[in-house]
C-alpha positions in Angstrom: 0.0 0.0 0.0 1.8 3.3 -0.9 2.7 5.6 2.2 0.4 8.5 1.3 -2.5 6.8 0.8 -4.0 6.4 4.6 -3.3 10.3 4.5 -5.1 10.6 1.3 -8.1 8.5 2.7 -8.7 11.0 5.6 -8.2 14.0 3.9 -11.2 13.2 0.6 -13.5 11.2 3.3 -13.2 15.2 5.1 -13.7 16.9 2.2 -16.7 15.0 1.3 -18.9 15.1 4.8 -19.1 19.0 4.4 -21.8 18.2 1.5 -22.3 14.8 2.9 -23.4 16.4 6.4 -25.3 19.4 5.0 -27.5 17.6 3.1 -28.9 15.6 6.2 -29.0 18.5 7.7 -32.3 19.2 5.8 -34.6 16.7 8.0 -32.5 16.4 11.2 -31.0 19.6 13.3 -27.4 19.9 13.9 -27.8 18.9 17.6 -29.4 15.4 17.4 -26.9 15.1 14.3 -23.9 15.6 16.0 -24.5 13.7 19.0 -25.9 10.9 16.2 -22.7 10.5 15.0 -21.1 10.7 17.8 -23.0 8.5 20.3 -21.5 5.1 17.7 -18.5 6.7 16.3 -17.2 6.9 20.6 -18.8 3.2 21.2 -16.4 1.8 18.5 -14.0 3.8 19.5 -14.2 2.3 22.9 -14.4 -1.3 21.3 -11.3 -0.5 19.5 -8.8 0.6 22.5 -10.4 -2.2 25.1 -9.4 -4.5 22.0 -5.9 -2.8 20.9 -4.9 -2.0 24.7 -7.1 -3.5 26.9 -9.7 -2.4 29.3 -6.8 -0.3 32.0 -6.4 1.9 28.9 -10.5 3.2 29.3 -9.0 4.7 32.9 -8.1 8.4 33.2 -5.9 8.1 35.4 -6.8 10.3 38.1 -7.6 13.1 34.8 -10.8 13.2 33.5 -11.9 16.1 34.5 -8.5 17.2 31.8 -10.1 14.9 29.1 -13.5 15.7 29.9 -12.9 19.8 29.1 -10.9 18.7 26.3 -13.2 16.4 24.9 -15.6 19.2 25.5 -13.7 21.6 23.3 -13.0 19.4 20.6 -15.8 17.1 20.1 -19.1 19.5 21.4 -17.3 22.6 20.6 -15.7 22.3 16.8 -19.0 20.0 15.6 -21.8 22.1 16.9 -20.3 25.3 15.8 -19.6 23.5 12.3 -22.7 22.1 12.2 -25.0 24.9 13.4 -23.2 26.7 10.6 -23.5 24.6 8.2 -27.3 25.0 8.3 -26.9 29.0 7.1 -23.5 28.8 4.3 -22.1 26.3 1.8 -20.0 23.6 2.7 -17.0 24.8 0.5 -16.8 27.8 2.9 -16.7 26.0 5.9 -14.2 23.2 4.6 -11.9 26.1 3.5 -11.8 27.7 7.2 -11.4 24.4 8.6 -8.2 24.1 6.6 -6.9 27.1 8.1 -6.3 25.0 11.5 -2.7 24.6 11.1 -2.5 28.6 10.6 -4.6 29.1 13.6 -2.6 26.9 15.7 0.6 28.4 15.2 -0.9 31.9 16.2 -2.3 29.9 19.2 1.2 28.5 20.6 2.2 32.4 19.9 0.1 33.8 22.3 0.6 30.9 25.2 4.0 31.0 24.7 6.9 32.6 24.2 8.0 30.9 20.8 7.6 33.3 17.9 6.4 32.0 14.5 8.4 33.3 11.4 7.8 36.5 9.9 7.0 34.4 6.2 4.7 32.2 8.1 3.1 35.3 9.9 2.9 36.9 6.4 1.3 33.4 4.7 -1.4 32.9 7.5 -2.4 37.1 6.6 -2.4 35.8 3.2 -4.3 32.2 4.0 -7.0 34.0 5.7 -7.7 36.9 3.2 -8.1 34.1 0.6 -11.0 32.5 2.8 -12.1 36.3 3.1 -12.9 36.3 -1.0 -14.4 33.2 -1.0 -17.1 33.6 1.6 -17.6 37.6 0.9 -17.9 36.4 -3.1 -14.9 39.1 -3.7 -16.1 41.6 -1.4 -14.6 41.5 2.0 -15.6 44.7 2.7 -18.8 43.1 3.2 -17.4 41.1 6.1 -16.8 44.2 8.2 -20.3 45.4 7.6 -21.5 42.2 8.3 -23.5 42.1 5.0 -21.5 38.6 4.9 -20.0 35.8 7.2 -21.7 35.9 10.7 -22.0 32.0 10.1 -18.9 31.8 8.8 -17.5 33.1 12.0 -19.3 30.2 13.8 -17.1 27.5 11.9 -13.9 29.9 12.8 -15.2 29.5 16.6 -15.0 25.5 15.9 -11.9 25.6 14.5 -10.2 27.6 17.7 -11.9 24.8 19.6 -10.3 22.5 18.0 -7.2 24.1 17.9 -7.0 24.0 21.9 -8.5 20.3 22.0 -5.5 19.1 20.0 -2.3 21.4 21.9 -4.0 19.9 25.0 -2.9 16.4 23.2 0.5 17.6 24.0 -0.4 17.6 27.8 -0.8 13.6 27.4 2.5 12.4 26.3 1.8 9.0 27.8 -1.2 8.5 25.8 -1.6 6.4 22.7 -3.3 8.5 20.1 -6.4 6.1 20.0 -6.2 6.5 24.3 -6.7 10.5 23.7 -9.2 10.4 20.8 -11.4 7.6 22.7 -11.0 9.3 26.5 -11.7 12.9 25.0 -15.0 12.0 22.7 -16.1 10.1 25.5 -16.6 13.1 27.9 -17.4 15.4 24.8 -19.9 13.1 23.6 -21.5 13.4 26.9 -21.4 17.2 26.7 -23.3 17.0 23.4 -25.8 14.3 24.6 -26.3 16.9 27.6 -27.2 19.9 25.2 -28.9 18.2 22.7 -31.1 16.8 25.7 -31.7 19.9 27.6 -32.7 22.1 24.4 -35.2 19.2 23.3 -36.7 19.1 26.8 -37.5 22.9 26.6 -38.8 22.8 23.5 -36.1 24.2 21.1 -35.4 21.2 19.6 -37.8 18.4 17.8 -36.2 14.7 18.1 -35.9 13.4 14.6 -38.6 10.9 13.7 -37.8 7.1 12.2 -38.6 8.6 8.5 -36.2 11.3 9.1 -33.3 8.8 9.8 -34.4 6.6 6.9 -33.9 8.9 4.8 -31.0 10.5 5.9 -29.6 6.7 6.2 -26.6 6.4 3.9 -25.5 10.0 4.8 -25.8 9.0 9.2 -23.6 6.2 8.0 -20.9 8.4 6.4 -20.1 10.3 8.9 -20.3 7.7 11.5 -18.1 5.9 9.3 -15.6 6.9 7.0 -16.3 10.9 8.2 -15.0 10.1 11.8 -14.0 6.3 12.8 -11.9 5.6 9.8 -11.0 9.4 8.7 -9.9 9.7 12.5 -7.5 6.2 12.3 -6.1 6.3 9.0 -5.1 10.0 9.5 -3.0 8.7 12.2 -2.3 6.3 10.3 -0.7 8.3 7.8 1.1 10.7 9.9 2.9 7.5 11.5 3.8 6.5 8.3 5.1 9.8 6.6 5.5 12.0 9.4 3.8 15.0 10.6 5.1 17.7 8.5 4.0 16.0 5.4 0.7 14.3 6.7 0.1 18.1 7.6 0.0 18.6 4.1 -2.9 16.5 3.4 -5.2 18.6 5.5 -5.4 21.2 2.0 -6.8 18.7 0.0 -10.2 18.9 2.5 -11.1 22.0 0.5 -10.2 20.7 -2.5 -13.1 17.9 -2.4 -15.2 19.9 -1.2 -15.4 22.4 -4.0 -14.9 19.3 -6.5 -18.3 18.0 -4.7 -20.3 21.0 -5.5 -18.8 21.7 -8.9 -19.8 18.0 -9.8 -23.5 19.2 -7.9 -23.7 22.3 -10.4 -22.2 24.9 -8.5 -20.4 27.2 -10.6 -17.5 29.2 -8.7 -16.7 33.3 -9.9 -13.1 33.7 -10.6 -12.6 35.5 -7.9 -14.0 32.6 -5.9 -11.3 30.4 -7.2 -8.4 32.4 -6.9 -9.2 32.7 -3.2 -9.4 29.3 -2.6 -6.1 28.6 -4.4 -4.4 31.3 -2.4 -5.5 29.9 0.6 -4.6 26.3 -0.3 -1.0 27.9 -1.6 -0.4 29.7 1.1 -1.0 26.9 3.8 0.8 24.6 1.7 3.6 27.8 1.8 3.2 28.0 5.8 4.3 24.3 6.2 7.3 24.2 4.3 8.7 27.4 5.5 8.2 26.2 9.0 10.2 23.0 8.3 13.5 24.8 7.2 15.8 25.8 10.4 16.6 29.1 11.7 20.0 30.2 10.9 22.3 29.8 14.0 19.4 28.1 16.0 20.2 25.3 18.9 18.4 22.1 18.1 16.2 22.9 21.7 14.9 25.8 19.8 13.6 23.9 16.8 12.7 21.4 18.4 10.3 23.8 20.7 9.3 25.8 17.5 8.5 22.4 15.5 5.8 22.0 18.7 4.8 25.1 18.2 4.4 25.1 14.2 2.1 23.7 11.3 2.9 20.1 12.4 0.1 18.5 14.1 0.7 15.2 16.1 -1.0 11.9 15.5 -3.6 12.8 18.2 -4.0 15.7 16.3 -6.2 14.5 13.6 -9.3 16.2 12.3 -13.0 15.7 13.9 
């Protein structure tokens, strides 16, 4: 089996649950969707570590409240937001500003700590982010400061900085497996989002789907159940294991990619100006991670090695929701 091609997997089965997602969203809300998907996806999960490393690896080891907030964050936090959103813009939008996570994350580690990104990578994440700007404004991001355009859009950003902490908090479990994190942490943010979606439908904000609604929404629950989080989620660690995290990192731009491919092939028909921001961000997060691989002139290897932490790299924990 080539290298790249566990990488590859997680990155198209991404790209295609924006569309996949959305269009379920028509009979059932994002709520009872999310914590759908979420409910089986954590029970195989759980099924998978008590099989891999046995039942002592479902402990918390005297942390859960830890896993529990970061579960919280990552799980409840990045799908909600996504998924609320998702309701109100097109999925190509949100895929792209869920590809800016690498970007985010480095401006992240700059403001808890004292490592400084470099001033290209500071440039390409302005750059990254003004691309997104043209795409969801349609060429007029002068809209997005009168809010003519992108309130939603700013929901999937809040996701994204969720996410962003969930997966530096990996970092605060160096004992952990990468299946021991993902299954510990979607346990307590499953029951976060159980919790919500509970409490809204009890006060009457939210209608439970009925059986017709999940029969017909039954090949697009099983997506992203399936490949969109159980197998997107292990073959994307997978594939960092395999190539590395610098260059699995890469694979996270091609999430965009198949999205827009998705709703050309649906009839959508992007404006130039559409396009070219969506290529300038994919180039200029593509741009980000190689400049942060090369080393500072003069550096100690303790300083690379605390900026590599710090950069476009994520770990395998580090995978996508």
């Amino acid at each position: 089996m080539p290298r790249f091609l566990p990488s590859l997997t997680a990155a198209l089965a991404w790209g295609a649950m924006f569309p996949i997602a959305a269009g379920a969203l028509d009979r059932i809300d994002p709520f009872h969707l999310t914590a759908f998907r979420y409910v089986l996806a954590t029970a195989i999960f759980i099924a998978l570590l008590a099989a891999v490393e046995g039942r002592a690896a479902l402990r918390p080891d005297g942390r859960a409240l830890e896993l529990f907030v970061f579960g919280t964050l990552g799980f409840a936090g990045f799908n909600l937001l996504t998924y609320v959103a998702l309701e109100h813009t097109r999925p190509q939008d949100a895929a792209l500003i869920v590809a800016t996570a690498p970007a985010i994350t480095v401006v992240a580690t700059w403001l808890v700590s004292s490592v400084r990104p470099r001033g290209m990578q500071l440039l390409l994440t302005a750059l990254a982010l003004f691309g997104v700007a043209l795409v969801i404004s349609r060429g007029n991001p002068a809209d997005l400061a009168g809010g003519a355009a992108g309130a939603w859009e700013l929901l999937v950003l809040g996701g994204v900085v969720a996410w962003v902490a969930y997966t530096m908090g990996a970092r605060r479990f160096p004992g952990f497996s990468p299946l021991r994190y993902t299954t510990l942490t979607a346990i307590g943010g499953t029951l976060t989002i159980v919790a919500i979606t509970q409490g809204l439908t009890w006060a009457g904000e939210l209608t439970a789907p009925g059986g017709d609604d999940l029969v017909a929404s039954w090949w697009r629950l099983l997506y992203i159940v399936g490949p969109a989080a159980v197998i997107a989620v292990l073959a994307w660690n997978d594939g960092v294991r395999r190539l590395g995290p610098s260059n699995g990192a890469l694979f996270i731009n091609l999430v965009p990619v198949m999205t827009f491919a998705i709703a050309v092939a649906q009839g959508y028909r992007p404006g130039a100006v559409e396009l070219a921001g969506a290529a300038l961000t994919v180039a200029a997060l593509v741009g980000a991670n190689l400049v942060a691989r090369r080393p500072v002139r003069g550096s100690t290897p303790q300083a690379e090695a605390r900026r590599s932490d710090a950069g476009w790299t994520p770990r395998p924990a580090e995978s996508g929701a």
